[in-house]
C-alpha positions as CSV (number, residue, x, y, z in Angstrom):
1,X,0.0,0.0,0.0
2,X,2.7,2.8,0.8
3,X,4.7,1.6,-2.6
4,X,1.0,2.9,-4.5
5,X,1.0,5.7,-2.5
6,X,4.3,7.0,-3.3
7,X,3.3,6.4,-7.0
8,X,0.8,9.3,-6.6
9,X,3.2,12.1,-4.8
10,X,5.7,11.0,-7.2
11,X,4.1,10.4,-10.7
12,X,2.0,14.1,-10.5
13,X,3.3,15.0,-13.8
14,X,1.0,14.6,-16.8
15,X,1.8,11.1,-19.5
16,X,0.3,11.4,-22.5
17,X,-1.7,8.1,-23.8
18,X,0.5,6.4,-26.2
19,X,0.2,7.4,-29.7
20,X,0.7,5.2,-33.0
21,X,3.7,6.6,-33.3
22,X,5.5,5.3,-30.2
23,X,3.8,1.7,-30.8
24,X,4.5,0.6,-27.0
25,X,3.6,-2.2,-24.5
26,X,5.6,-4.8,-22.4
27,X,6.0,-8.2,-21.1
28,X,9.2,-6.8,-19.1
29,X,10.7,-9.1,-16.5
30,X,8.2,-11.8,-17.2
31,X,9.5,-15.8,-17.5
32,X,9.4,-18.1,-20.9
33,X,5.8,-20.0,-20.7
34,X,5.1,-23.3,-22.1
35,X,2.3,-23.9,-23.9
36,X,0.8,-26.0,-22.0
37,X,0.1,-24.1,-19.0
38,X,-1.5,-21.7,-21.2
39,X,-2.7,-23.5,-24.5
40,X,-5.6,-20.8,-24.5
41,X,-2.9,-18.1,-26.0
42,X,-3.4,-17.0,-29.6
43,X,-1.0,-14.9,-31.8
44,X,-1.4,-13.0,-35.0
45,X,-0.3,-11.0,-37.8
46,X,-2.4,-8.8,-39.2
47,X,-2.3,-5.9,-42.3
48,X,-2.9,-2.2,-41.9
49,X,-0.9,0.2,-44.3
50,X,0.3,-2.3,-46.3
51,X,2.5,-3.4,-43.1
52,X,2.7,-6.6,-40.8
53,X,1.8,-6.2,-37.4
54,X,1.5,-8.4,-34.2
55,X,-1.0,-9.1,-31.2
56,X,-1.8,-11.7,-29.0
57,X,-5.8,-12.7,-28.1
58,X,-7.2,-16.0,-26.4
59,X,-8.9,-19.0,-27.4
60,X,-13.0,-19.1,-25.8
61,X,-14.1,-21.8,-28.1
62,X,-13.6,-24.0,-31.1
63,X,-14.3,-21.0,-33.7
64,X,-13.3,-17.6,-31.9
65,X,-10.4,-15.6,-30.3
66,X,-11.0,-12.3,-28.2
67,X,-8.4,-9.6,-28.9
68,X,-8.2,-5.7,-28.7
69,X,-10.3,-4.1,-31.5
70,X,-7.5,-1.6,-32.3
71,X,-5.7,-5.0,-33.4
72,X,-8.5,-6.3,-35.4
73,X,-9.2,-2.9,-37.7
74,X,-8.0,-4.9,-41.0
75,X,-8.4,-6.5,-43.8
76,X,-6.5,-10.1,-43.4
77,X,-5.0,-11.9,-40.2
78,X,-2.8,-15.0,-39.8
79,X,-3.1,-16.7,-36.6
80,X,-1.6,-19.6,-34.6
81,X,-2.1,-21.9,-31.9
82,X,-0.9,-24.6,-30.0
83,X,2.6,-23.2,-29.4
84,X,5.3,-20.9,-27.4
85,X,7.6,-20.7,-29.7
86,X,6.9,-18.5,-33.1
87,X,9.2,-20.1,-35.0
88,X,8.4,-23.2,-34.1
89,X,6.7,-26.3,-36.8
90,X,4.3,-27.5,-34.3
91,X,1.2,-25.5,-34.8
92,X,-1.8,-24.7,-36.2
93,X,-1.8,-21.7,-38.4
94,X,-4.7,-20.3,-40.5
95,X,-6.1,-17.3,-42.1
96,X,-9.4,-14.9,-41.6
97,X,-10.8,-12.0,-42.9
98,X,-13.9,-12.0,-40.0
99,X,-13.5,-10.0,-37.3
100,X,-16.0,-8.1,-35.2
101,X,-14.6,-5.3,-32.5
102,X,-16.9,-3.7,-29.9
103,X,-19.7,-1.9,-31.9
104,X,-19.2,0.9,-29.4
105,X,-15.5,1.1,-29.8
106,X,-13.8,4.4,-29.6
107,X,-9.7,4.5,-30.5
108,X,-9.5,7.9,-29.1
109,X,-10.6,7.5,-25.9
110,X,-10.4,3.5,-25.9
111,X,-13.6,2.9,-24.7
112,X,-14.6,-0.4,-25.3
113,X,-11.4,-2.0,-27.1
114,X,-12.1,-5.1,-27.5
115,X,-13.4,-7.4,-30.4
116,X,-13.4,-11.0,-31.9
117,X,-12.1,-12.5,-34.5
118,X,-13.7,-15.9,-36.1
119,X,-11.1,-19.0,-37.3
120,X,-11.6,-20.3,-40.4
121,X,-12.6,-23.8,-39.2
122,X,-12.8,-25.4,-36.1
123,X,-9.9,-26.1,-34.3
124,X,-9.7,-29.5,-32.2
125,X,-8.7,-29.7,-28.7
126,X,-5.6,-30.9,-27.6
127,X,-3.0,-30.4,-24.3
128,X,-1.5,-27.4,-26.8
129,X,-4.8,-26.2,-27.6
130,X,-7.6,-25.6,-25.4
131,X,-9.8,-22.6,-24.4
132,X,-10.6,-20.2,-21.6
133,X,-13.4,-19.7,-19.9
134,X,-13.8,-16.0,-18.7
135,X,-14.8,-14.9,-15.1
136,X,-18.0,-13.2,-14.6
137,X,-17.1,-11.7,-11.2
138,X,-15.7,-8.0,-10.7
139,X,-12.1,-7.7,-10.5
140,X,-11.4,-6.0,-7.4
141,X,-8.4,-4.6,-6.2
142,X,-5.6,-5.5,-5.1
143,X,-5.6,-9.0,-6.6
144,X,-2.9,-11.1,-8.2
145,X,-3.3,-10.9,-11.9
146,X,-1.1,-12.7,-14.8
147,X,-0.3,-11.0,-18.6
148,X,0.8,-12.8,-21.5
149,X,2.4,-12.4,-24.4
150,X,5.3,-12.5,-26.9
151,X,6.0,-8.7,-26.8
152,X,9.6,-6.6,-26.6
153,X,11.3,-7.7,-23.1
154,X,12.9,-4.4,-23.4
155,X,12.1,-1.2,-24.5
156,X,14.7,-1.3,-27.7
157,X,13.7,-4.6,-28.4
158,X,12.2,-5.9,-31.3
159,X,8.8,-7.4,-30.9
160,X,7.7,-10.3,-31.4
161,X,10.3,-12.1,-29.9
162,X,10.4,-15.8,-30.0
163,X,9.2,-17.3,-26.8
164,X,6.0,-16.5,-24.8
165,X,6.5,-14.8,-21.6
166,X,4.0,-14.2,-18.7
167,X,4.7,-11.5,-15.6
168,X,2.6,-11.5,-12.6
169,X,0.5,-8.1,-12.2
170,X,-1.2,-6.6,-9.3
171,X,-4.6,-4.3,-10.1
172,X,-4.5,-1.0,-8.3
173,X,-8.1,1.1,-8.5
174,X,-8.9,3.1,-11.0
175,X,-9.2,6.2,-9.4
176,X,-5.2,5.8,-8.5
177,X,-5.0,5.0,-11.9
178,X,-6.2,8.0,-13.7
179,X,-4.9,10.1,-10.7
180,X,-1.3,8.8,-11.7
181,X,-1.9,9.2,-15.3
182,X,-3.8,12.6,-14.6
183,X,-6.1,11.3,-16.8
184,X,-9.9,10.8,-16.8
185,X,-10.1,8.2,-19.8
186,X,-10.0,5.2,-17.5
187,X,-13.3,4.0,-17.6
188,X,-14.7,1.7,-15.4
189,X,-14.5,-0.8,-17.5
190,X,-11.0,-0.6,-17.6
191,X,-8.4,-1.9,-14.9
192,X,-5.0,-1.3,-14.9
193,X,-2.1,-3.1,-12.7
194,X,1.4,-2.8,-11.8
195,X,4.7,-5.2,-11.6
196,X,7.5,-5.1,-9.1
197,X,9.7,-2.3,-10.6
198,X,9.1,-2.6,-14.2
199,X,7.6,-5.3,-14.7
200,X,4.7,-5.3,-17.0
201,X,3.6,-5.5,-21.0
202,X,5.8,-4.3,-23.8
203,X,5.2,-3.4,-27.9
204,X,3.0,-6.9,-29.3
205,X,1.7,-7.7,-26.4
206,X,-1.8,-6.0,-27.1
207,X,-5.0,-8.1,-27.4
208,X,-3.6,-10.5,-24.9
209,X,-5.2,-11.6,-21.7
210,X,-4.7,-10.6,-18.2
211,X,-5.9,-14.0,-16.0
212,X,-6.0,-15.2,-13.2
213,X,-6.5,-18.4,-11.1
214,X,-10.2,-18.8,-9.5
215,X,-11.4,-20.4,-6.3
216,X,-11.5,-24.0,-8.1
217,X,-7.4,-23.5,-9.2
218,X,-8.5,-22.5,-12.7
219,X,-7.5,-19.7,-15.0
220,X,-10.0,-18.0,-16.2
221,X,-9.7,-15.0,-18.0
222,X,-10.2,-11.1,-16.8
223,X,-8.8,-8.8,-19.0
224,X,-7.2,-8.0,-22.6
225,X,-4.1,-5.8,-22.9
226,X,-4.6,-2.3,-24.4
227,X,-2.8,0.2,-22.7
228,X,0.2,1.8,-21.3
229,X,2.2,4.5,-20.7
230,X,4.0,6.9,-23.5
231,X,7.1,7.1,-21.4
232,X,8.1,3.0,-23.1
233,X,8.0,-0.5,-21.7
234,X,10.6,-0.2,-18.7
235,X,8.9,2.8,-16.9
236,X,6.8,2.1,-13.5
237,X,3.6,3.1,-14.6
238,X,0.5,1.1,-15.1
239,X,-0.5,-1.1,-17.6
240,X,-4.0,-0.9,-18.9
241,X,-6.3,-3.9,-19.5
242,X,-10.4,-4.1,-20.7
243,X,-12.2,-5.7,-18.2
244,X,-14.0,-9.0,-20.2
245,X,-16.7,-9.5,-17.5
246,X,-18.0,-6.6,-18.2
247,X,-19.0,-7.7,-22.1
248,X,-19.7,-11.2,-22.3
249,X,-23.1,-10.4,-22.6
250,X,-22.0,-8.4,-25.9
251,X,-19.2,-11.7,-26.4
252,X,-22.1,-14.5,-25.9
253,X,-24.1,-12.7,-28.8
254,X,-21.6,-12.5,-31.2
255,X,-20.1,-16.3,-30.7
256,X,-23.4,-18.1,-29.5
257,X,-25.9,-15.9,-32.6
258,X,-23.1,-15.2,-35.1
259,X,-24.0,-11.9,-35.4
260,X,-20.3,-11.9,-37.7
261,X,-19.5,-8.2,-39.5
262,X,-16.6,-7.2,-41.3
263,X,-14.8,-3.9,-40.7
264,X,-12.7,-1.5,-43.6
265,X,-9.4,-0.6,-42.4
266,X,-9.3,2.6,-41.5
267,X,-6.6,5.2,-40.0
268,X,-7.1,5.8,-36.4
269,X,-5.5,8.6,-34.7
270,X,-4.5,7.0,-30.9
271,X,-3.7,3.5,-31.1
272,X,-2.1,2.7,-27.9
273,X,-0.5,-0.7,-27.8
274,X,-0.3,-0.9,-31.4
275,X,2.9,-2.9,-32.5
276,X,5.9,-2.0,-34.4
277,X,6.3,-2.7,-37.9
278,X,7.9,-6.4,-38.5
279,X,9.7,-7.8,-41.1
């Protein structure tokens, strides 16, 4: 509790959201995953501008992975499964062109960032593969919160790197949030969360999940990566997340009715976690 209190007398100053041109987020100080421990973790390329881009998203069924809209606002993706290594032979990879963000979605402000994209054919369930089921309780705070991705694990690093990662989070409220940030974007249905030092998200890492373990010792899934500071991945600031309780009434209409629409790419003018270009 003092450590969040010294954030505020310290952190007065005002941080601007991040803007497309710093392209930032972290998984700074996290460990290598395996697969297996979280075979519900998704990864994809998608187009804007005529450039690649990466983001990560989750698994919630056979036929759909949630995500970030800002990730999804294009015209082709490429996604995997099944591994933690992206260079690796051993897993599934396919194309789509149907994604659906939040109809409600606003890139300047971020409300509602969040969307769905829909895999070209079912995928089958193995150890490497399976889904995640996503809490319906509020996310209080302070509670012990996990991010995933295969974003920069330093701020000059190029992203995607190789090997998942995961770093252990702790929420903070959101009224500490905006005060550090001196910012009153941070919606309520937004959480954001803090690592020992700098530990947190880094540039790819957006449209991942934030999870956590529930009272029956299972992960279930909380949050999707959207957000951090403009100051780059090894700062002390907050990472920002969507909370997914809050729309899977919204989720469970699009998956359960495929309600499916297609979006035109379009040039948005705050894109907050948005990726680097990659080769």
């Amino acid at each position: 509790m003092l450590s969040f209190v010294l954030w505020i007398l310290v952190f007065v100053t005002y941080i601007l959201w991040v803007q497309a041109s710093n392209n930032n987020g972290r998984i700074i100080g996290g460990e290598e995953s395996k697969i297996e421990d979280f075979p519900y973790m998704a990864g994809f390329y998608y187009l804007k501008d005529q450039t690649r881009h990466f983001c990560g998203g989750s698994l919630l069924n056979d036929k759909w992975i949630l995500t970030a809209a800002h990730c999804i606002q294009s015209t082709k993706v490429l996604k995997s499964l099944g591994r933690n290594k992206l260079k690796s032979t051993n897993f599934l990879r396919m194309t789509s062109c149907v994604y659906v963000p939040h109809p409600d979605y606003n890139p300047r402000d971020l409300a509602n960032d969040i969307g769905l994209i829909l895999l070209e054919v079912p995928v089958h369930f193995y150890d490497q593969i399976q889904p995640i089921k996503l809490s319906t309780r509020t996310l209080l705070t302070p509670e012990n919160v996990t991010a995933l991705g295969w974003g920069a694990t330093s701020h000059g690093a190029s992203p995607p790197v190789m090997k998942l990662s995961h770093v252990s989070l702790t929420t903070i409220t959101n009224s500490m949030c905006r005060s550090i940030y001196n910012c009153s974007d941070i919606s309520d249905n937004m959480v954001c969360a803090v690592g020992i030092e700098n530990e947190g998200i880094c540039r790819a890492d957006a449209g991942g999940p934030l999870v956590q373990v529930d009272a029956n010792g299972k992960s279930v899934q909380v949050g999707v990566i959207i957000f951090h500071s403009a100051t780059g991945c090894e700062d002390n600031y907050p990472s920002g997340f969507i909370r997914s309780a809050d729309y899977i009434g919204w989720i469970n209409e699009v998956i359960h009715e495929t309600i499916v629409s297609t979006t035109q790419e379009t040039t948005t003018p705050l894109e907050p976690t948005q990726p680097g270009d990659l080769p």
